[in-house]
N, C-alpha and C positions, 0 to 999 in steps of 0.2 A: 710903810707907805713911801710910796716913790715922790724925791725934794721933787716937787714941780718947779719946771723949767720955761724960758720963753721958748719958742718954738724953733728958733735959729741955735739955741744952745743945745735942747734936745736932740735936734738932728745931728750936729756936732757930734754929741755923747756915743749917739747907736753908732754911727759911722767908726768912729773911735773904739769903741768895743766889739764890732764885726772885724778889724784889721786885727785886733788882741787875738781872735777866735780864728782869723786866718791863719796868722803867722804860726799859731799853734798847731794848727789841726789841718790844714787846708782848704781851699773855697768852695770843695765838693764836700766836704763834710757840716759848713754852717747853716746851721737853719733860721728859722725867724725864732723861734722858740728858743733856740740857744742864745739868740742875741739877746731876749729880751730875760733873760734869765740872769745875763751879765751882767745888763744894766739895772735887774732889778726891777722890770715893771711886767705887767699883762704884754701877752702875746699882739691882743688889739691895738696896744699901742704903738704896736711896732708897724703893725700896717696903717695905721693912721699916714705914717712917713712913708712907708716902704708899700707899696702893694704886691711885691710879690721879691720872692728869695734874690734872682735873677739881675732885679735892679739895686737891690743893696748891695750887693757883692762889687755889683760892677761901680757903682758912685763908689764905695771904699776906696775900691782901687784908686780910682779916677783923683782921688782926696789925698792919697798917700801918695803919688805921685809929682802932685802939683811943689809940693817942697823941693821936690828934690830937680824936676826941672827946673826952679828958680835957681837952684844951684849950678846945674850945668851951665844954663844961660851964663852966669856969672863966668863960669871957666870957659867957656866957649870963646868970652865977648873981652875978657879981663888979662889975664896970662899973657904974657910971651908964646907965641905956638907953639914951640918945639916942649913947652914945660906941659901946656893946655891937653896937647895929644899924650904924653906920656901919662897927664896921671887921666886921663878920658880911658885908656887900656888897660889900667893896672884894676889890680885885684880889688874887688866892689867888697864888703862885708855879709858874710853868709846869710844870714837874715833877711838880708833886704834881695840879695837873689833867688833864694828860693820860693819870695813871693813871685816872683817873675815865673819862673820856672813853674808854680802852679797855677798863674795865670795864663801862662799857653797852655797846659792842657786842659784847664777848663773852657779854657775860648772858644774851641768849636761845638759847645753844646749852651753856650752861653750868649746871645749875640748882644745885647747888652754890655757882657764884658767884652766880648770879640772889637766890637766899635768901638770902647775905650784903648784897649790895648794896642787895636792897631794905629788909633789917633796917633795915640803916644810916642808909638815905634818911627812912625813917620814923620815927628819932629825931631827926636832925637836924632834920626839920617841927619837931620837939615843941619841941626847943630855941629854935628860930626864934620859935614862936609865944608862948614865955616871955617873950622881950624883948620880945614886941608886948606882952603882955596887960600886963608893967608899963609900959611908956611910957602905956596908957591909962590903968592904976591913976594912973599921977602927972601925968595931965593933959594930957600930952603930943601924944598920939593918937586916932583914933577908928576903931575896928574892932568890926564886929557879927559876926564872925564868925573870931579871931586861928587858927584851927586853916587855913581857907582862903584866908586872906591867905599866910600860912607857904607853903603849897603855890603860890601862885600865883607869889610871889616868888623863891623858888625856882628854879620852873620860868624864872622871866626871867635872872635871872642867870645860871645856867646855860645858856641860851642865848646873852648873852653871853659869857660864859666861852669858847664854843665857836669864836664868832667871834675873839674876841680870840687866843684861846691856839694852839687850831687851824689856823683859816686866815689869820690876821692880815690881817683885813678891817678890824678897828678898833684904835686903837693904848688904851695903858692909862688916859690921863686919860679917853677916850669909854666906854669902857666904867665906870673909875666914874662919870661923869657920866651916865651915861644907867640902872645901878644905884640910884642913890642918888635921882634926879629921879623913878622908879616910884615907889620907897618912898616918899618924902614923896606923892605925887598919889594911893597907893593907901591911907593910913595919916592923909591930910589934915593933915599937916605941914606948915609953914611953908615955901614954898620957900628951898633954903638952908642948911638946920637942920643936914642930916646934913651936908652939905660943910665947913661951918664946924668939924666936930668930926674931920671924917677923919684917921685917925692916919698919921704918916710912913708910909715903908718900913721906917724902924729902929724906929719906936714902934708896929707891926703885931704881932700874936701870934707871925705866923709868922717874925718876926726875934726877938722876947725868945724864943721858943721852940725855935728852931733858932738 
């Protein structure tokens, strides 16, 4: 028999066992019956929270994300720029982007998730283009336009991301090297700048944070 839980702790739990069953399997692959098989209770219970696959998948997401934009914000708002942008580019930990990675291609059959993901995509710009506009405040940089540079870089990374994480077409120093060498050529930085500041693996967010 499944501990009965208050009802904020329960939603917690499924949430928490739908990211296990993502990270594993992927978002096209979890059902409600998987989840509730995780956590150990009847199917109904799960729609009790959830009424349908579509919106659990996408509050997961939505759930596993909220951490880790606290973090950014932190690097965004916190850092020295020139530190904030290099470790914003370097290499994310495999796990955490492949959920990414199958959250875009579930997105467009999902619009649940589609709405959270794009939420998300579109604060991260903002954050991004923070650390641009102070590196220009303090001399650093030059950008006529930090809202589209944000998006462009972005778009690059993540495309490395893809190669690297996914198909391991490029190993991890190439991909930040070939991150951080846009930034400087699109932001007309010194070549070098952000290399010389790149943080370990141990001195990265995603080790003090995790």
């Amino acid at each position: 028999m499944a501990t009965r839980l208050d009802p904020a702790e329960r939603r917690e739990q499924i949430i928490a066992a739908t990211m296990r069953l993502v990270a594993r399997d992927g978002f096209a692959r979890v059902t409600l019956r998987d989840v509730a098989a995780e956590v150990g209770v009847v199917h109904g219970l799960i729609r009790h929270y959830f009424s349908t696959r579509e919106q659990l998948v996408a509050e997961a997401f939505e759930a596993a994300v909220i951490a880790e934009e606290e973090e950014d914000e932190e690097l965004a708002t916190s850092l020295d720029p020139i530190p904030a942008l290099a470790d914003w580019l370097t290499t994310t930990p495999r796990d955490h982007y492949l959920v990414w990675v199958d959250a875009w291609s579930e997105a467009p059959r999902n619009p649940d998730l589609h709405a959270a993901l794009a939420r998300h995509q579109r604060e991260s710009y903002g954050r991004l283009a923070g650390i641009i506009r102070r590196l220009v405040a303090a001399g650093h940089a030059t950008s006529a336009d930090p809202d589209a540079d944000a998006r462009e870089l972005t778009a690059v990374i993540d495309g490395i991301a893809v190669q690297h994480h996914a198909l391991g077409l490029i190993d991890e120093a190439e991909a930040d090297r070939m991150a951080l060498g846009v930034a400087e050529a699109r932001l007309r930085l010194a070549p070098g700048t952000l290399a010389r500041v790149r943080p370990t693996p141990e001195q990265s967010r995603w080790a003090i944070a995790h």
